[in-house]
C-alpha positions as a LaTeX table, in Angstrom:
\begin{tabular}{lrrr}
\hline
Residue & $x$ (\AA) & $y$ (\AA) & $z$ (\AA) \\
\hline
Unk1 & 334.97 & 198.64 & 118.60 \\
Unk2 & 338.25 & 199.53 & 119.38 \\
Unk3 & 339.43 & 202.84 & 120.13 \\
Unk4 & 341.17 & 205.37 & 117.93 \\
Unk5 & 343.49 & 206.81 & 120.61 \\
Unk6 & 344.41 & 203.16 & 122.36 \\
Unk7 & 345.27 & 202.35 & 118.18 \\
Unk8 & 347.15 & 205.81 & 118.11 \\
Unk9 & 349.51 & 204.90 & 120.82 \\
Unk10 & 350.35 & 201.33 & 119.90 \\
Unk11 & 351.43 & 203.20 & 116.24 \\
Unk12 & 353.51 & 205.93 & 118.44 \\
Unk13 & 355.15 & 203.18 & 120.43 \\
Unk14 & 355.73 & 201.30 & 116.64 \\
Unk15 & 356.96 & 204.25 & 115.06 \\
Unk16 & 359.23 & 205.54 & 117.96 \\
Unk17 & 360.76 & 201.84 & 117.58 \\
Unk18 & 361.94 & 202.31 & 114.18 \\
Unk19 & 362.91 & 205.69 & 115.01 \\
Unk20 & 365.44 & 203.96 & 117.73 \\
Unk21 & 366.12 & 201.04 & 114.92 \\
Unk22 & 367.45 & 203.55 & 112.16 \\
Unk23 & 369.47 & 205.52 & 114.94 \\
Unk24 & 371.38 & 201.81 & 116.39 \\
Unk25 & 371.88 & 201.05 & 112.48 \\
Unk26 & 374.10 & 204.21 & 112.00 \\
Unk27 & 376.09 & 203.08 & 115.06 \\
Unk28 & 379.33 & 201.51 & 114.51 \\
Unk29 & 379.50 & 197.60 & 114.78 \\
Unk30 & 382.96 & 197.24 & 116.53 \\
Unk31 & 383.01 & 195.81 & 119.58 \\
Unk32 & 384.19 & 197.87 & 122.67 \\
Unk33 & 386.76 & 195.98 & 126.04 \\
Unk34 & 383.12 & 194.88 & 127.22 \\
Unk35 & 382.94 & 192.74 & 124.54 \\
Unk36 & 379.60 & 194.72 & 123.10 \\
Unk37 & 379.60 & 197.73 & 121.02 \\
Unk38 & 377.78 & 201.47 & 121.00 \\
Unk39 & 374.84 & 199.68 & 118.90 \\
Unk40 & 373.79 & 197.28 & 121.56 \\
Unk41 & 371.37 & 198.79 & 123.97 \\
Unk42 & 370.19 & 200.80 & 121.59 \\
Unk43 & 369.03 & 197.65 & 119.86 \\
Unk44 & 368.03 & 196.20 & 122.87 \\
Unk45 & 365.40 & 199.47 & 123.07 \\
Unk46 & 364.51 & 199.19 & 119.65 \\
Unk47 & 363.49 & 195.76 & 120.05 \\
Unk48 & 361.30 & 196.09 & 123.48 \\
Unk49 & 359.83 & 198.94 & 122.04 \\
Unk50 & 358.73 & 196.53 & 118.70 \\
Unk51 & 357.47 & 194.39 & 121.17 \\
Unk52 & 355.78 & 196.97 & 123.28 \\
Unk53 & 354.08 & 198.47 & 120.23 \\
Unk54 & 352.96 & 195.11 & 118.60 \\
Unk55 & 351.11 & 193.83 & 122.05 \\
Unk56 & 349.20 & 197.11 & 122.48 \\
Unk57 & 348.39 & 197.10 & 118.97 \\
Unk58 & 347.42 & 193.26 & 119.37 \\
Unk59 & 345.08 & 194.30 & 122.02 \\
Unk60 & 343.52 & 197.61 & 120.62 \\
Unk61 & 342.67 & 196.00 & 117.71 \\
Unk62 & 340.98 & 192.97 & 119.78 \\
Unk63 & 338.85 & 194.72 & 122.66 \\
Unk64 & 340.63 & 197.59 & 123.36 \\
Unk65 & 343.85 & 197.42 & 126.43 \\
Unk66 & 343.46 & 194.83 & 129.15 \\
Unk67 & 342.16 & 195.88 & 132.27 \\
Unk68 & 342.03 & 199.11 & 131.98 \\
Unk69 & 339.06 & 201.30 & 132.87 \\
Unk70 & 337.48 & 204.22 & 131.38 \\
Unk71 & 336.91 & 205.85 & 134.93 \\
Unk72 & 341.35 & 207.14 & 134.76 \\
Unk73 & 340.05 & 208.65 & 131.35 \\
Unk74 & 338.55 & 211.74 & 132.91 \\
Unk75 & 341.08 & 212.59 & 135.20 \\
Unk76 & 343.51 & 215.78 & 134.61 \\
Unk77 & 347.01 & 215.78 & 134.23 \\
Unk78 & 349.30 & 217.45 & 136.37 \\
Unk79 & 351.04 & 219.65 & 134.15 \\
Unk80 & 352.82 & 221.66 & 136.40 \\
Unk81 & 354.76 & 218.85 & 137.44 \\
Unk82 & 355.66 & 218.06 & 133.53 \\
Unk83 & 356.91 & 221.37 & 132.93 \\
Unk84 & 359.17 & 221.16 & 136.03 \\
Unk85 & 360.80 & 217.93 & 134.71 \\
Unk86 & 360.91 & 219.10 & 131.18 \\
Unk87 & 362.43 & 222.87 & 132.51 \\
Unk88 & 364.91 & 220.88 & 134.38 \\
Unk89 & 365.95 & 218.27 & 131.50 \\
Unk90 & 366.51 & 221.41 & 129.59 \\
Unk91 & 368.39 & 223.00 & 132.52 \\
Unk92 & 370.50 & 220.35 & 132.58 \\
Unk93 & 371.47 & 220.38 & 129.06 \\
Unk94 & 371.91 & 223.78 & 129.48 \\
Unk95 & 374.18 & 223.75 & 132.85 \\
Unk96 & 376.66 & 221.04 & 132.31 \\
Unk97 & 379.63 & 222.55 & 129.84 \\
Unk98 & 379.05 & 225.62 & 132.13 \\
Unk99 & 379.05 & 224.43 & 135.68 \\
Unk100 & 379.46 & 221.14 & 135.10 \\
Unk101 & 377.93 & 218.00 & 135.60 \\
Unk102 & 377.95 & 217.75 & 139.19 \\
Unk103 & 375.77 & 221.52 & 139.47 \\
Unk104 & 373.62 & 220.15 & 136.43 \\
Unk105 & 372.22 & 216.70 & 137.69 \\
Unk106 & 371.88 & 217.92 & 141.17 \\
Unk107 & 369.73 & 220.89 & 139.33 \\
Unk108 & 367.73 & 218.29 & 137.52 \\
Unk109 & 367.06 & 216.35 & 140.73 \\
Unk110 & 365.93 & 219.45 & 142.74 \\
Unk111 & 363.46 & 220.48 & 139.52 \\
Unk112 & 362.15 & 216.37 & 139.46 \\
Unk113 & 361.27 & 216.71 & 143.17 \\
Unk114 & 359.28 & 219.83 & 142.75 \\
Unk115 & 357.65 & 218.37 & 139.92 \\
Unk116 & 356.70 & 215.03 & 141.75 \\
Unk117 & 355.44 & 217.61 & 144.83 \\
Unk118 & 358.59 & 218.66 & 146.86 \\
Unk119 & 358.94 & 222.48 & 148.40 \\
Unk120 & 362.19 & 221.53 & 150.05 \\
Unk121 & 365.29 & 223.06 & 147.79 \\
Unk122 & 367.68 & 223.05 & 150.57 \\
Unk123 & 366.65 & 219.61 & 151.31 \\
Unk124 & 366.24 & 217.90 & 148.04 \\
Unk125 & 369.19 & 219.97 & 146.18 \\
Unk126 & 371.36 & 217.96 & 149.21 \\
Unk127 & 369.74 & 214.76 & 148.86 \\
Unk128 & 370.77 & 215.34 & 144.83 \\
Unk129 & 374.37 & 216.27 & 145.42 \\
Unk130 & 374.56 & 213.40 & 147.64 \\
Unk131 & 373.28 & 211.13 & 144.89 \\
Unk132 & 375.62 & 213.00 & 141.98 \\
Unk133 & 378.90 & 212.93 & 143.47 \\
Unk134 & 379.47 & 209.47 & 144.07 \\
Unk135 & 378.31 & 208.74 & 140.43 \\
Unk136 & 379.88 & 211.66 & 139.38 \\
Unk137 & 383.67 & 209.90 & 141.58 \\
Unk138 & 382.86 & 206.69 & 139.79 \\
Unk139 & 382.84 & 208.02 & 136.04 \\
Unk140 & 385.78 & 210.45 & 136.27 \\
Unk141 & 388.04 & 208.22 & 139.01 \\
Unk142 & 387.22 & 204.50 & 138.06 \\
Unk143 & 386.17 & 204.41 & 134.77 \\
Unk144 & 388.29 & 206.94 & 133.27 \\
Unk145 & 385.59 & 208.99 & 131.76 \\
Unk146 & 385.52 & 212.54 & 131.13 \\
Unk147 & 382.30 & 214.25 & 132.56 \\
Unk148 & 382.31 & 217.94 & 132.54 \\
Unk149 & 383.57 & 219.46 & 135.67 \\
Unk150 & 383.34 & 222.73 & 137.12 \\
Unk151 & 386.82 & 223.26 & 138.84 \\
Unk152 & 388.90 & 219.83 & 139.47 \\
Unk153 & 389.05 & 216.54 & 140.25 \\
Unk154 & 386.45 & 216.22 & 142.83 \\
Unk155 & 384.05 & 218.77 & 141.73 \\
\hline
\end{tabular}
């Protein structure tokens, strides 16, 4: 017999897809200079999650998932480490019209590597900013697009 929870997160997967499908339907069609317009990836989501969904319904409803053991059931989750991704997701949406995105993605990095196991700040809030900046150059300097910035051009 298959299992209610394996059946429960096929339908999650299912319904998250047509959550994603209604959103990319209320996008507008016209194409952008790419060629492709704001509805694409979004459609491109809502379809691998359709697809997702249907297998691991297909194979809770025949057997229960594929190779996949009953020992991982028992084991805890960290949720420590959740609640410092989640804190710093909200951080970030917090931080960025204030100090700007360069301050608020280097903030989220530094609260992912505590919550993957990381004591070192100093260390990972420098390995962040050295990740951000360049991103942070190629949006605002190439591309021409505005990310919110904390005092000029380069910061």
């Amino acid at each position: 017999m298959q299992k209610r929870w394996q059946v429960g997160i096929a339908t999650f997967i299912l319904l998250l897809s047509i959550v994603f499908g209604v959103g990319a339907s209320q996008m507008p069609s016209e194409t952008g200079y790419a060629g492709i317009g704001a509805a694409f990836v979004p459609t491109v989501v809502t379809i691998f999650l359709a697809a997702v969904g249907a297998l691991l319904m297909w194979q809770a409803l025949s057997g229960g998932f594929r190779n996949f053991t009953d020992s991982v059931v028992g084991l805890a989750a960290d949720n420590r480490g959740g609640l410092w991704v989640t804190g710093g997701i909200l951080l970030m949406s917090l931080l960025i019209t204030k100090a700007g995105f360069v301050v608020a993605a280097t903030t989220l990095f530094v609260c992912v590597a505590r919550g993957f196991g990381s004591k070192h700040t100093l260390r990972d809030a420098i390995t962040g900013a050295a990740l951000v900046f360049p991103v942070f150059w190629l949006f605002t300097l190439v591309l021409d697009v505005n990310l919110p910035r904390l005092f000029n051009d380069w910061l």
